[in-house]
C-alpha positions as CSV (number, residue, x, y, z in Angstrom):
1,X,-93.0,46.8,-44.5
2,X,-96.3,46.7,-42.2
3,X,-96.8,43.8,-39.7
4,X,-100.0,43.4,-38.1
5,X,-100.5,41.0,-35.3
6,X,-103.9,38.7,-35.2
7,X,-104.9,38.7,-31.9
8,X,-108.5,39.4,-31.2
9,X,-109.6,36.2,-33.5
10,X,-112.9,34.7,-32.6
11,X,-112.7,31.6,-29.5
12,X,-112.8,27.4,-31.7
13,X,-116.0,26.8,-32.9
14,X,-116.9,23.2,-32.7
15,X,-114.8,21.4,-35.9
16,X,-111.2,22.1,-36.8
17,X,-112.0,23.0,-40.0
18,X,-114.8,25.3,-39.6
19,X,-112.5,26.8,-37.0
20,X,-109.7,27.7,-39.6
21,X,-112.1,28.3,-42.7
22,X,-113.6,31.0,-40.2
23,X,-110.6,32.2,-39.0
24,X,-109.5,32.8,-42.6
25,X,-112.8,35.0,-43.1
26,X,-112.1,36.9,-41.2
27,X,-108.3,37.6,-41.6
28,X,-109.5,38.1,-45.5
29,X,-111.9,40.6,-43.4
30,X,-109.0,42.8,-42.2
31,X,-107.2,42.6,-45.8
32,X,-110.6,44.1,-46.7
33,X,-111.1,46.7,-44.3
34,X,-107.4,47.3,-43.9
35,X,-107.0,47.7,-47.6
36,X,-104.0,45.1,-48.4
37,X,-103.3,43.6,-50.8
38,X,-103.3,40.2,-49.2
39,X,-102.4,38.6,-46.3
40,X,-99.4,36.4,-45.4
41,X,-98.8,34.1,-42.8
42,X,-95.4,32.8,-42.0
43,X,-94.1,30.2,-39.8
44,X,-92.7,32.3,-37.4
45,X,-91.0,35.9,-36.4
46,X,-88.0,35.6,-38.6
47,X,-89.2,34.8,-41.4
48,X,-90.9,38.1,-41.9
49,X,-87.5,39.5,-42.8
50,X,-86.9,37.4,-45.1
51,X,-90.5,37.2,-47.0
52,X,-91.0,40.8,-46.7
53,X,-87.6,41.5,-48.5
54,X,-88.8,39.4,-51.5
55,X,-92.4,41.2,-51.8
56,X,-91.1,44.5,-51.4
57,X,-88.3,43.4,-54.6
58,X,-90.4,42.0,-56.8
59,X,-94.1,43.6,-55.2
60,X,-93.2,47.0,-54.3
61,X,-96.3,48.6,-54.6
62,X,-98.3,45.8,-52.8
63,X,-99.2,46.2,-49.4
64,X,-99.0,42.7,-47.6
65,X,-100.5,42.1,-44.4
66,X,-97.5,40.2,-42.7
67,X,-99.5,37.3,-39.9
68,X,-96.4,35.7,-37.6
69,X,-98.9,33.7,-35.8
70,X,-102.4,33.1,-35.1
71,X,-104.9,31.7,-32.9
72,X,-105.5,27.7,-32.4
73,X,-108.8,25.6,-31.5
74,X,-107.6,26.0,-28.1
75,X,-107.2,29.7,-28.1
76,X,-103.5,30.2,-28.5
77,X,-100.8,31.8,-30.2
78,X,-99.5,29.6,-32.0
79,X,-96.5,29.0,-35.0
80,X,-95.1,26.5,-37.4
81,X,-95.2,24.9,-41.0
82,X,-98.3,22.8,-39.6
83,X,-100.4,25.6,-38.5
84,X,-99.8,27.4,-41.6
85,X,-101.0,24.7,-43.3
86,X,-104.2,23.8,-41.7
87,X,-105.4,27.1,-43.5
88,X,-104.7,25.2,-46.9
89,X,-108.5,24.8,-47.7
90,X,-109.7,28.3,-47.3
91,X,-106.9,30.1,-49.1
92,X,-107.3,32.8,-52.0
93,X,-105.8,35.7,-53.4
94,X,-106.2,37.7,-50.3
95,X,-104.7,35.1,-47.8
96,X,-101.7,33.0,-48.4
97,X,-99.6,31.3,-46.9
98,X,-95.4,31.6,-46.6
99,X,-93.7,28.6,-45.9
100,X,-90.0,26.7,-45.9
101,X,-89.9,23.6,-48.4
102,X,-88.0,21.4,-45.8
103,X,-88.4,18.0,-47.6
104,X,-91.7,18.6,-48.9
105,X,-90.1,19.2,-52.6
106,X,-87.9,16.5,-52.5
107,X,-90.6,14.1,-51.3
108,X,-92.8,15.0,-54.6
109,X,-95.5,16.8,-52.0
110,X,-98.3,18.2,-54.7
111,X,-100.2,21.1,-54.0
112,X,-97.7,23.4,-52.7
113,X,-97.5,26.0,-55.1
114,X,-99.2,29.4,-55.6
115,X,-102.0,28.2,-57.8
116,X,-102.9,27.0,-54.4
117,X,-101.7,30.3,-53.1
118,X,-99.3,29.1,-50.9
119,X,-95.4,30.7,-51.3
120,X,-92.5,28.1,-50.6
121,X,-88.7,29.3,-50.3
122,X,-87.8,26.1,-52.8
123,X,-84.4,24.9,-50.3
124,X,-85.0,23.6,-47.3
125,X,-85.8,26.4,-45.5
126,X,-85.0,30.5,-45.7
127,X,-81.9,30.2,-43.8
128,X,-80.5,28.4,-46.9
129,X,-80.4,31.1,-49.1
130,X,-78.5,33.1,-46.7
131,X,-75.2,30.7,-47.1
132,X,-75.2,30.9,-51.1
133,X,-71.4,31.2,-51.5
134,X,-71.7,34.1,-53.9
135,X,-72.6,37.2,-51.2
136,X,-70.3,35.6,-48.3
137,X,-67.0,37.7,-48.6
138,X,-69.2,40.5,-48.9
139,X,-70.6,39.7,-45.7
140,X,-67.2,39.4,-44.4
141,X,-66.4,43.2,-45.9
142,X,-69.7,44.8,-44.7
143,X,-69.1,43.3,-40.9
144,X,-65.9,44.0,-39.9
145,X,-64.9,46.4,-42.9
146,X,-61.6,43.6,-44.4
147,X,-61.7,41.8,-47.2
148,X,-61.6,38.1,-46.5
149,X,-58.1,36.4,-47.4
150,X,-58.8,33.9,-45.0
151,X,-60.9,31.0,-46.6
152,X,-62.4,30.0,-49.9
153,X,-66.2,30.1,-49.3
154,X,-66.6,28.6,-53.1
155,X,-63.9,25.7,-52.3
156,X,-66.0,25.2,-48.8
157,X,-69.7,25.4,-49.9
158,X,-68.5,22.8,-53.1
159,X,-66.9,20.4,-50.7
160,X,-69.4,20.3,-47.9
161,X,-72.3,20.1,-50.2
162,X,-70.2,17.2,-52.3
163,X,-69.4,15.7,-48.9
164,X,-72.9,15.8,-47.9
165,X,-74.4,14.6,-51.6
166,X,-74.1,10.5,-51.0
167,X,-75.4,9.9,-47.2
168,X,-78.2,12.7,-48.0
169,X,-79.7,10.7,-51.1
170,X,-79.6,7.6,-49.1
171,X,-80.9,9.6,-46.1
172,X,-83.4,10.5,-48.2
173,X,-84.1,7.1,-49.5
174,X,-85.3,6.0,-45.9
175,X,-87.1,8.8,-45.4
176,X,-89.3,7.4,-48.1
177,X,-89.1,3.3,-46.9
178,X,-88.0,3.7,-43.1
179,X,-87.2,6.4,-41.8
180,X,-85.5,4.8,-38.3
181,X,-82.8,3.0,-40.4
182,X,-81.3,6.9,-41.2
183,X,-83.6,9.6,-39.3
184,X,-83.1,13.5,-39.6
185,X,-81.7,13.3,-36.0
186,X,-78.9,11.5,-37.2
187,X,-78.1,13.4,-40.2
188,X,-78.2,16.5,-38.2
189,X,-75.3,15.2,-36.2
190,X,-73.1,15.5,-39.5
191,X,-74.4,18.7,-41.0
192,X,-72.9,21.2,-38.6
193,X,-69.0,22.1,-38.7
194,X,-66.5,24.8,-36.8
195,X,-68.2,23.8,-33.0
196,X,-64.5,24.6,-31.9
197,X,-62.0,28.1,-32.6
198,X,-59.7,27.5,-34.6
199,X,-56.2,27.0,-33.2
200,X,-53.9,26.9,-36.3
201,X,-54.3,28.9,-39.3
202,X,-57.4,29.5,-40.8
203,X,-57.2,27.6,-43.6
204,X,-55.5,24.8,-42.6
205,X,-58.4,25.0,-39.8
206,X,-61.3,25.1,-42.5
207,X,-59.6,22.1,-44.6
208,X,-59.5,19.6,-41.4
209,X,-63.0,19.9,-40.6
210,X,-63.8,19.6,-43.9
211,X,-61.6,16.4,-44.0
212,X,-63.5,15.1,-41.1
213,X,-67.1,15.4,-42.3
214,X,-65.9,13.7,-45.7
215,X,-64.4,10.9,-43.6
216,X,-67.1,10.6,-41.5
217,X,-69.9,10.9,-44.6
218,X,-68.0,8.0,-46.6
219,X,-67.9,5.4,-43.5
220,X,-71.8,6.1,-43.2
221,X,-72.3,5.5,-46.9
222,X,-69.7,2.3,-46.8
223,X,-71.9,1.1,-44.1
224,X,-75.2,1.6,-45.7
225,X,-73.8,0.1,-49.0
226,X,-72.4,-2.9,-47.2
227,X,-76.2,-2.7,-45.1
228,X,-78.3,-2.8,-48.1
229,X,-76.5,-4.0,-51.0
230,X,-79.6,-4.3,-53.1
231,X,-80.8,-0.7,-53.1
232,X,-80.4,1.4,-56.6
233,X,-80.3,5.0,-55.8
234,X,-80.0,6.1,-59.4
235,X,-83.9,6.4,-59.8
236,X,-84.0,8.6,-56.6
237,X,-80.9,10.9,-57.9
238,X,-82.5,11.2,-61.4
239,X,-85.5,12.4,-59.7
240,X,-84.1,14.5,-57.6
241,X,-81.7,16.3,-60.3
242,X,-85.1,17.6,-62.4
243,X,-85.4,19.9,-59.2
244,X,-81.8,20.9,-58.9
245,X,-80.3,18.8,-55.8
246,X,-77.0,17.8,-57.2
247,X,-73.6,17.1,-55.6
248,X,-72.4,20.6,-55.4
249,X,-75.5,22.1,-54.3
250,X,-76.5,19.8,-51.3
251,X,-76.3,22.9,-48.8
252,X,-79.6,24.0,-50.4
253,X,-81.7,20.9,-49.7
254,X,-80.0,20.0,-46.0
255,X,-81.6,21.8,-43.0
256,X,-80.3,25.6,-43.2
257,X,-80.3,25.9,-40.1
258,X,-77.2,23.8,-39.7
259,X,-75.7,25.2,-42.4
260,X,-76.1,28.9,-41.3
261,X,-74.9,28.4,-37.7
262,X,-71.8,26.9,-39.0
263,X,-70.7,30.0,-41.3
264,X,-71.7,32.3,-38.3
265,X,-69.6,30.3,-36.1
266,X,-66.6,30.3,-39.1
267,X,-67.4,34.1,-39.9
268,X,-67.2,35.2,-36.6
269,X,-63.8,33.5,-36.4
270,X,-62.6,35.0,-39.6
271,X,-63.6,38.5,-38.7
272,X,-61.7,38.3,-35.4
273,X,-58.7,37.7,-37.1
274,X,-59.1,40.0,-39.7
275,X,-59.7,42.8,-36.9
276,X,-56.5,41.3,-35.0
277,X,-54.2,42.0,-37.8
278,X,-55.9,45.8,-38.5
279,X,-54.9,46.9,-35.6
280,X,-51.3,45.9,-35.9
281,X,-51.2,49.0,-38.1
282,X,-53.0,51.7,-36.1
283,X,-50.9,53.4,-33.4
284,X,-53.4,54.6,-31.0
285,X,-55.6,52.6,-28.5
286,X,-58.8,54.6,-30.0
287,X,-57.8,53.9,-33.3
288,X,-57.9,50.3,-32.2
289,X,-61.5,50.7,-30.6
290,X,-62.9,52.8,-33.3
291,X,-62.1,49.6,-35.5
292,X,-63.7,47.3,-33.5
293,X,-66.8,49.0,-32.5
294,X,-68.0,49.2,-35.8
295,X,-68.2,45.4,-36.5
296,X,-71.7,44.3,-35.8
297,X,-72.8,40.7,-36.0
298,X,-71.9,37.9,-38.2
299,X,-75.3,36.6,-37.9
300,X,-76.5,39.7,-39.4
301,X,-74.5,40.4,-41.9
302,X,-75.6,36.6,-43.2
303,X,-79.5,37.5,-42.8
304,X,-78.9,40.5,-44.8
305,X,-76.9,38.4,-47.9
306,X,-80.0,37.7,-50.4
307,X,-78.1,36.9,-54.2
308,X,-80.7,38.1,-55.9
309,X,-81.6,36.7,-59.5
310,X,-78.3,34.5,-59.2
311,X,-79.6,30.9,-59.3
312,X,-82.5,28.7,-59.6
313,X,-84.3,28.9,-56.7
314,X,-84.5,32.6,-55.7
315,X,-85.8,33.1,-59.2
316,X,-88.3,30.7,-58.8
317,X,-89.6,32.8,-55.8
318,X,-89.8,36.0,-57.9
319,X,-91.6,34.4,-60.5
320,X,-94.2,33.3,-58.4
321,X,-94.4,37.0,-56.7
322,X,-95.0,38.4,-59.8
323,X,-97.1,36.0,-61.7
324,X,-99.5,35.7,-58.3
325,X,-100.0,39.8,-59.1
326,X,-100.0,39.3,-62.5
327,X,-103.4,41.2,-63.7
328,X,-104.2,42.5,-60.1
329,X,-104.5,46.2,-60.0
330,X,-102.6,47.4,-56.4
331,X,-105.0,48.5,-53.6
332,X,-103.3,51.5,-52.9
333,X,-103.7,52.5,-56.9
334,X,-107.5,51.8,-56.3
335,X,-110.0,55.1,-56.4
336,X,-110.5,55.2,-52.8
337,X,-114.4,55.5,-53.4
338,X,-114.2,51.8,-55.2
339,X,-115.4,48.6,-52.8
340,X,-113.3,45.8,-53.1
């Protein structure tokens, strides 16, 4: 995977859109003289990781110039969803854009799809795909080398999505009529779990704090419902369901970052006890060391779980890979005497 960092860009010319229609020459410039396939440019750093694990899948033969920031009007380095899109204009196939849905799906937001060359992760953002309940004992396995009898990921993503499902539609709702009745700051405040260690067993742990956001998710919905007794969701949830949020898979469509940070604080609290009870069976104080030292981190081993071709919306990103290449002979297959 080859990075290359934009940094000698050309100082704002006088508009803010000539500025980024320039700057997008000349980016499709280096793709030229470079010979890349295309450019991308993400929101930030880690993204890169993920996007570049999904071109290299489904696009192994492309080479993609990866762009983790750019220049501004004012001359600075700069990130984010909203610089990425101020190149929406002046995109083609040799720039694109990489970027997280956050609500922009859910809200109906037209125009972000590849036929406008711009690459979306579908959930709410890349970290969402990492908590897909599917790879998570393997996580468990490949970080501190035990296989997880400790909790039920499927039970736990089901309930906390299902818990979830209700306050987020009407969350969702306001987001659309007013957003100060049921802002994102608020919802945040439910969305993360395990901010503690546990101090009983694990599951018994895992099951109160899942009790907790349930009661805590039905009062906010009693008091919306007792708030607003004339609002009809069903139109929104009908909507909604023709791009897959439904009760069970809420964790997709909530911020992922809330989501992730809770299974690395649960995971890291899982693998400690795992490790605890391994070296009640070794005899020697290296034996014990040797087992520990080759953990490495929770957080990790979640970056690195990707279910490939294992539901809806990871597919959806490899069929836009492959149909944005679709008919587009690689660079590096090119006679190297041919001009692009």
């Amino acid at each position: 995977m080859i990075s290359y960092r934009m940094s000698n860009m050309k100082r704002p010319l006088y508009h803010k859109e000539r500025f980024y229609q320039q700057l997008a020459e000349n980016i499709k410039g280096q793709v030229r003289m470079l010979r890349f396939d295309c450019a991308a440019h993400l929101e930030a750093n880690e993204d890169e990781y993920f996007w570049g694990r999904l071109f290299k899948k489904y696009a192994p033969e492309r080479r993609i110039l990866y762009m983790t920031y750019s220049k501004s009007p004012q001359g600075n380095h700069t990130t984010g969803v909203g610089h990425c899109l101020n190149f929406s204009d002046y995109l083609d196939e040799r720039f694109i854009i990489c970027i997280d849905s956050d609500y922009r799906r859910l809200e109906g937001r037209r125009n972000i799809d590849i036929e406008h060359f711009i690459f979306q992760t579908y959930t709410y953002s890349f970290e969402n795909h990492h908590c897909v309940p599917e790879g998570l004992d393997e996580v468990i396995l490949n970080v501190c080398g035990k296989e997880n009898h400790e909790v039920d990921f499927y039970n736990l993503i089901d309930r906390y999505s299902r818990a979830l499902y209700e306050p987020f539609i009407w969350h969702l709702y306001f987001q659309e009529t007013d957003d100060t009745i049921f802002s994102q700051l608020e919802l945040r405040t439910m969305l993360s779990l395990f901010s503690g260690h546990a101090t009983t067993e694990m599951g018994e742990y895992v099951d109160k704090e899942l009790i907790r956001l349930e009661q805590r998710a039905r009062s906010k919905v009693r008091s919306l419902q007792k708030d607003y007794p004339d609002v009809d969701l069903e139109p929104l949830k009908e909507r909604l369901k023709t791009i897959g949020l439904l009760p069970e898979r809420t964790y997709l469509f909530i911020r992922g970052h809330n989501i992730f940070d809770s299974l690395c604080r649960l995971g890291r609290d899982i693998c400690a006890n795992l490790l605890n009870e391994g070296k009640k069976e070794l005899d020697s104080k290296k034996e014990i060391n040797d087992l520990f030292d080759s953990t490495y981190s929770i957080k990790r081993g979640l970056v690195d779980n990707l279910r490939y071709s294992s539901y809806p919306e990871i597919n959806w990103i490899e069929d836009d890979i492959k149909l944005f290449f679709q008919n587009r002979k690689p660079v590096n297959k090119q006679s190297k005497g041919k001009k692009d």
